[in-house]
C-alpha positions in Angstrom: 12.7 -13.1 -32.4 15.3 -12.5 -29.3 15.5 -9.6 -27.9 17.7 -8.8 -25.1 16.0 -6.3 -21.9 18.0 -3.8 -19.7 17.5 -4.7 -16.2 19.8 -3.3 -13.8 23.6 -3.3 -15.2 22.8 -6.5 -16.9 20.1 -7.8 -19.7 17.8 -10.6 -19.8 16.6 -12.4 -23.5 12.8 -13.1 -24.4 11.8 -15.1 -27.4 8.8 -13.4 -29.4 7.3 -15.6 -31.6 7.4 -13.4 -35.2 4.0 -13.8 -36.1 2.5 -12.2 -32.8 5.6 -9.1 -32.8 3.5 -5.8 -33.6 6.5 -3.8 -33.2 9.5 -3.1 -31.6 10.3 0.1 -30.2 13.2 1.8 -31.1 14.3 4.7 -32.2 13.6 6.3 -35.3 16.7 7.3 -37.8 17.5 10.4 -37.1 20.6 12.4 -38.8 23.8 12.6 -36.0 26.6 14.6 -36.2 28.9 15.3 -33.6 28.7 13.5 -30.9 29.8 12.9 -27.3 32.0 16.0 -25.7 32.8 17.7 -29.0 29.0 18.0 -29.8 28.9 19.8 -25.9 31.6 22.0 -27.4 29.9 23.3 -30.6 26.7 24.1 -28.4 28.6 26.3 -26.6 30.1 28.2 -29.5 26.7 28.4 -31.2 23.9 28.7 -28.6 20.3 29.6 -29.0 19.2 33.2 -28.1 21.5 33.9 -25.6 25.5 35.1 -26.2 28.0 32.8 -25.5 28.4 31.6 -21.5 31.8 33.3 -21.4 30.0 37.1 -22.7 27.5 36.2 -20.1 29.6 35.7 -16.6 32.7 37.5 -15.5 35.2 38.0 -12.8 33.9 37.7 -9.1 30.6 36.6 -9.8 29.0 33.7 -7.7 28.2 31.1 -10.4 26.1 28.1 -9.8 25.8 25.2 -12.4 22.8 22.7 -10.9 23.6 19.2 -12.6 21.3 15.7 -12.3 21.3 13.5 -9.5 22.3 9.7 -9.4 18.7 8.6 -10.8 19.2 10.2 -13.8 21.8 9.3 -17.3 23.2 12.7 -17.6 27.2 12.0 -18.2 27.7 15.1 -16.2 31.4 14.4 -16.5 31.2 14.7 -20.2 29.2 18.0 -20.0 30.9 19.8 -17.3 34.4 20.2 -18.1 33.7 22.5 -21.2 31.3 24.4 -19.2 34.2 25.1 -16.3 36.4 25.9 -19.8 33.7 28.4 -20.5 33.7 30.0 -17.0 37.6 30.1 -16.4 38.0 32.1 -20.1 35.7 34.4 -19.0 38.1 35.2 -15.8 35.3 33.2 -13.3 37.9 32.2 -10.3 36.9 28.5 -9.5 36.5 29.1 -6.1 33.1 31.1 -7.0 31.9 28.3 -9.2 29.8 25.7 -7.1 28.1 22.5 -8.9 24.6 21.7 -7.1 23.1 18.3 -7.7 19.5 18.8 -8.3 17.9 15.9 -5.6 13.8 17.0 -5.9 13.2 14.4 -3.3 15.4 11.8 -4.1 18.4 10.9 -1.4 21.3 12.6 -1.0 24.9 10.8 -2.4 27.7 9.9 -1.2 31.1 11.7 -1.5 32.4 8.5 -4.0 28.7 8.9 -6.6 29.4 12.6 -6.6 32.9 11.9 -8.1 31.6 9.8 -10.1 29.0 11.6 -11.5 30.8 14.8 -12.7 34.6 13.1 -12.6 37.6 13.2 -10.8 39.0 16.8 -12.9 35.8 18.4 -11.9 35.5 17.0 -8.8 38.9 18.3 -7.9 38.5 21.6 -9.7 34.9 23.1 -8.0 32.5 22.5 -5.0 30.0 19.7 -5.7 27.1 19.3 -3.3 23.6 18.2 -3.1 20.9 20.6 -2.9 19.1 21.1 0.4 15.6 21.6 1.0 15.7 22.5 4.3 18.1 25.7 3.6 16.0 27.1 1.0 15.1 30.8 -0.1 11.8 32.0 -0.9 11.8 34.0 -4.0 8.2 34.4 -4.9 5.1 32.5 -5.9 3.7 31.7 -9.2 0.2 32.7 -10.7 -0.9 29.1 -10.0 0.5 29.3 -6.2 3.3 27.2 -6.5 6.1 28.9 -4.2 9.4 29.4 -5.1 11.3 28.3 -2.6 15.1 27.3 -3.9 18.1 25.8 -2.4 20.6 29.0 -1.1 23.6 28.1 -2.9 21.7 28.5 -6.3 19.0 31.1 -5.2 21.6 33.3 -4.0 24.2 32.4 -6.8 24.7 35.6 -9.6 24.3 33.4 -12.3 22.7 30.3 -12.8 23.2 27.0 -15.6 21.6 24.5 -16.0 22.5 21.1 -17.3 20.3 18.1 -18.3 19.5 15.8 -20.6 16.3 15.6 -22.9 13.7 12.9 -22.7 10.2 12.6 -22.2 8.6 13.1 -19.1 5.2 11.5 -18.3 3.6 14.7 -16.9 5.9 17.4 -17.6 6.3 16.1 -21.1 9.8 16.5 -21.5 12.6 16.3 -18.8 15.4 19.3 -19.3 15.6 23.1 -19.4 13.7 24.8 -16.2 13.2 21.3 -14.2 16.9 21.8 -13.5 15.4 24.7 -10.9 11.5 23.4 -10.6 11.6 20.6 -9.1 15.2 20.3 -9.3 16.3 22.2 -6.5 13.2 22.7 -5.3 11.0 22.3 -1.6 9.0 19.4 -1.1 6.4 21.9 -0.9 7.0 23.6 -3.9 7.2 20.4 -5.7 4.1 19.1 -4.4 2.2 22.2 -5.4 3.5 22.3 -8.8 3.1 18.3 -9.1 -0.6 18.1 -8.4 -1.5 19.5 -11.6 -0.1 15.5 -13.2 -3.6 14.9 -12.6 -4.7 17.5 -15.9 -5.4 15.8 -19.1 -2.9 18.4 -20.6 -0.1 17.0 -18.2 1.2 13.9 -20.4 4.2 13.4 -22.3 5.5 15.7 -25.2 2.9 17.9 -24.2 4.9 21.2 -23.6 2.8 24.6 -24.7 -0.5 23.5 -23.3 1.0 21.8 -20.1 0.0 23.7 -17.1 2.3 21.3 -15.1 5.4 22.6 -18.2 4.2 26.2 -17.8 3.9 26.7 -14.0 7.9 25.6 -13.8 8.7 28.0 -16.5 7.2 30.5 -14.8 9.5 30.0 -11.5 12.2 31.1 -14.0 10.3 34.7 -13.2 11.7 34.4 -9.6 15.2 32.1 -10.1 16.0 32.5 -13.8 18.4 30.1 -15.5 20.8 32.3 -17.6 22.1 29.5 -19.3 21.4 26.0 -20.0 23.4 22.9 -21.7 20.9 20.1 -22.5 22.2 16.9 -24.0 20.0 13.6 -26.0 21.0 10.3 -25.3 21.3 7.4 -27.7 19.8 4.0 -26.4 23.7 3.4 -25.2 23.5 6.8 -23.0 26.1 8.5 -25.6 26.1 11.7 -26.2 24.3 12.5 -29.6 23.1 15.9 -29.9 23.5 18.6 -27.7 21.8 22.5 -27.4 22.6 25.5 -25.3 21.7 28.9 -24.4 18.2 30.5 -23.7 16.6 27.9 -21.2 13.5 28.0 -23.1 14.7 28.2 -26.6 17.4 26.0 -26.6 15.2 23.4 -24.6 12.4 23.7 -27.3 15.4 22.8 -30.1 16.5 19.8 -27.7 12.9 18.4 -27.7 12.3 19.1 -31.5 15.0 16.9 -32.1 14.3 14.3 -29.4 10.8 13.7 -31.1 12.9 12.9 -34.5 14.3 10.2 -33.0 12.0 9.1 -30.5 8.8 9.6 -30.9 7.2 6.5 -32.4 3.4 5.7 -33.9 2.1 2.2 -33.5 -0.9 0.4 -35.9 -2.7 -0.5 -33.0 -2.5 -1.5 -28.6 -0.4 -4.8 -28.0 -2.1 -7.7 -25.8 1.0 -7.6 -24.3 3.4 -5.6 -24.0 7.5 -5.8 -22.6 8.6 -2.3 -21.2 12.2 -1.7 -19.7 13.9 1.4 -18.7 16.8 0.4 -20.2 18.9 -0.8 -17.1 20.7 1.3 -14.6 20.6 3.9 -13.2 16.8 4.7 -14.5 15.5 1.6 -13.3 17.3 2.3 -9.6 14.1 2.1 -7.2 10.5 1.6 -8.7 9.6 5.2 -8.3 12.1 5.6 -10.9 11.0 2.3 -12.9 7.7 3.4 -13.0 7.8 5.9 -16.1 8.6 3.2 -18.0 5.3 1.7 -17.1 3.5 4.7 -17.5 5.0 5.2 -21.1 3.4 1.3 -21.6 -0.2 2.4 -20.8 -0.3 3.5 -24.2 0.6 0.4 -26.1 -1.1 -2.3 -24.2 -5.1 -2.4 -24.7 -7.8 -2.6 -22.0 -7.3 -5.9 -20.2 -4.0 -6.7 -21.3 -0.7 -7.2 -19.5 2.3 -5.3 -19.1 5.6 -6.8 -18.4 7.7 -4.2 -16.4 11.8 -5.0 -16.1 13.3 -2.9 -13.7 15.9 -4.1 -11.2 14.6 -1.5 -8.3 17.5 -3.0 -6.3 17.1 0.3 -3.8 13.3 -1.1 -3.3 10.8 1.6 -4.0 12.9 5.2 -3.9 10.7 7.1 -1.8 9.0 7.6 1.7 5.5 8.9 1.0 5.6 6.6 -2.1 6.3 3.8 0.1 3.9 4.8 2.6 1.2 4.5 -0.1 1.8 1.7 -2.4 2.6 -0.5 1.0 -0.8 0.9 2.9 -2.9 0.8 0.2 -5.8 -2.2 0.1 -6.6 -2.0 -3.6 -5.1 0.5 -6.7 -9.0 1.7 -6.2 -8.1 3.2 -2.9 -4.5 4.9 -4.1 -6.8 7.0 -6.4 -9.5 7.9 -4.0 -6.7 8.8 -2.0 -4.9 11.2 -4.4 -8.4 13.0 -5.4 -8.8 13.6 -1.5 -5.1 14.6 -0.6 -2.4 15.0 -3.1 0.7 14.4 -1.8 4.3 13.6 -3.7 5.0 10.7 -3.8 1.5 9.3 -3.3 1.3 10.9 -6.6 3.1 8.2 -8.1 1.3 5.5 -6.3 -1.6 7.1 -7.6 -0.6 7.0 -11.4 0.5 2.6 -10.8 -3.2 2.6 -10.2 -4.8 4.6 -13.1 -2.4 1.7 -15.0 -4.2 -1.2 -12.8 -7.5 -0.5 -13.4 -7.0 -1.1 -17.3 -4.3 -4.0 -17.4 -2.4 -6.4 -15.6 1.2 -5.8 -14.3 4.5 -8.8 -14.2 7.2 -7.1 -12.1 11.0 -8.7 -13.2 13.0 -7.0 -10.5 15.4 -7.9 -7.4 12.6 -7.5 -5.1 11.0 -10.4 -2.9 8.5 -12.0 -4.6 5.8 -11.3 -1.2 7.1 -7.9 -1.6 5.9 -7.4 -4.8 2.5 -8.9 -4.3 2.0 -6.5 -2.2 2.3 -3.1 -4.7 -0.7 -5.6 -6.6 2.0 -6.8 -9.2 2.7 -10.3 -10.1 6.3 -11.6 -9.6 8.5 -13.2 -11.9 12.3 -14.1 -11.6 12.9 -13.6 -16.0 11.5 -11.6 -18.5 10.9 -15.3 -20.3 9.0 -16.5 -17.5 6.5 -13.3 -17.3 5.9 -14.2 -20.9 5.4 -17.3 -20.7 2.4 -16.6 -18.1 0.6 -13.5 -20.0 0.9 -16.2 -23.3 -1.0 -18.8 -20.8 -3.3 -15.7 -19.5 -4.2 -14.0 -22.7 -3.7 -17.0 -25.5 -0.5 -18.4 -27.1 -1.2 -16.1 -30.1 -1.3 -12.5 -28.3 -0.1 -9.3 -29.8 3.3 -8.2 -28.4 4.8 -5.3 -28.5 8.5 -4.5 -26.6 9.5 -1.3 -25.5 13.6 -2.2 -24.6 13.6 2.2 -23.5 10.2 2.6 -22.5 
């Protein structure tokens, strides 16, 4: 069987033999409706727990909408303009509206990716700017001693929205609702606090009630509420294909329902081998972005197999402390001694490429140098074909596969 890989903007074929294919991973079939913009429109005429956005805001209030950065699929220019629609029916003067790109600890954009992100009508219409740690208000601290520390614009704002899109997160279990404010537009410091509890068994994907990771972000909405969020679920094509709004924890609850309709799948048993992807660009931009896809892997593949990991990480690896780590590190042993001793973010991630290292091997398909990569302890190959040629020659020519094209 072919089947064609997202790596960057482009894909790449591999030939699975039928006879060894376990599986496949795609989504499940899940009834859509509207889609795209219009399906944005009807979840702001029938949100969850919460009035409408335009019987929430009003005339001179200081409105902040916090929107995803350039790692992540959001089409914020799809979701945007009916939100601005919303504000400017309620009276909300677009000069009091300002749209704050939630970084974490990612790099700030450029003028040109901020236009593209939200579109030229938005672009033109309200204030777009990246969050900024370093002007940052502190609002409180939560039970579990995480401070709240968020950027002015949106800590001093009189409301707050949210948008996002819905997918699973490999220690907050899902992305969406309050990580638009936790780590969204969040300190470094307040991210790191809240991040060290990844290390919790309860901290995995589409874990959300028993998270303590989940529950100390909602608990920041104590200090910074969201009064309003718009969440969106992608398609495999990044379309549009269902869309909730309103309460930031309600509506995000509905989101994720969905999401596992469509995405969550079982599988009869762990792969010898098994093909993982992002999907291409932009959620395969730098390998601290490419790595969820391999930590989503980790549960197909069995002890001692091998992981195939496509991911163009044409930025290189996407973070300083990360970098710092995976590059100073003698052994994926040592990254974990590390993070037990001293969590830091970043390392964190470095940390969680070992925990999948000590149980399987790793064949990197990305733009890096092949030196390069020998270094972060993967093994290089220039095609997905190649990578399976080798784990076929490692493991035996009649391995179990199994191929995750959006891990």
């Amino acid at each position: 069987m072919r089947i064609d890989i997202g790596i960057g903007s482009s894909t790449q074929p591999v030939d699975v033999p039928d006879k060894q294919l376990l599986g496949v991973l795609r989504p499940n079939q899940a009834p859509v409706g509207i889609v795209g913009p219009a399906a944005v429109a009807r979840a702001l005429r029938e949100p969850i727990e919460s009035p409408p956005l335009r019987e929430l805001v009003g005339p001179g209030e200081k409105i902040a909408i916090i929107t995803s950065d350039i790692t992540r699929p959001l089409p914020s220019y799809q979701v945007l303009p009916a939100v601005l629609d919303e504000l400017a029916a309620a009276g909300v003067d677009m000069n009091d509206v300002v749209v704050v790109f939630a970084l974490g600890v990612h790099r700030k954009h450029t003028e040109g990716e901020m236009r593209r992100l939200v579109g030229d009508a938005s672009f033109e219409r309200v204030r777009c700017l990246d969050g900024d740690p370093a002007d940052a208000v502190h609002l409180g601290v939560t039970g579990s001693g995480t401070p709240v520390d968020i950027a002015r614009p949106v800590a001093e704002a009189d409301k707050r929205i949210g948008l996002g899109n819905i997918e699973y997160h490999y220690f907050a279990g899902y992305s969406g609702g309050a990580k638009a404010i936790m780590p969204g537009v969040s300190t470094r410091a307040a991210i790191q606090a809240n991040h060290s509890r990844m290390v919790l068994p309860e901290a995995a994907a589409g874990r959300l009630e028993d998270n303590p990771l989940r529950l100390d972000i909602e608990e920041a909405m104590r200090f910074c509420p969201l009064h309003f969020i718009v969440n969106v679920v992608l398609n495999e094509k990044k379309e549009i294909i269902r869309a909730v709004a309103g309460h930031h924890r309600a509506a995000h609850r509905e989101g994720c329902r969905f999401l596992d309709s469509l995405y969550r799948v079982g599988i009869r048993r762990r792969a010898d081998i098994v093909i993982a992807s992002q999907g291409g660009f932009p959620k395969d931009i730098n390998l601290y972005q490419t790595q969820k896809a391999l930590d989503n892997a980790k549960h197909a593949v069995r002890d001692g197999g091998i992981i195939i990991l496509a991911g163009s990480c044409r930025e290189g690896l996407g973070e300083d402390v990360f970098e710092e780590w995976m590059l100073g590190a003698d052994s994926p042993s040592s990254l974990i001694t590390r993070i037990q001793a001293d969590f830091q973010l970043g390392g964190h991630k470095a940390a969680a490429i070992a925990m999948v290292l000590q149980r399987s091997e790793v064949y990197l398909v990305s733009d890096l140098e092949p030196e390069f990569v020998r270094r972060l302890f993967f093994s290089p190959y220039p095609t997905v074909q190649e990578a399976f040629a080798a784990a076929r020659r490692k493991i035996g020519a009649d391995a179990s596969v199994i191929v995750m094209p959006y891990g």
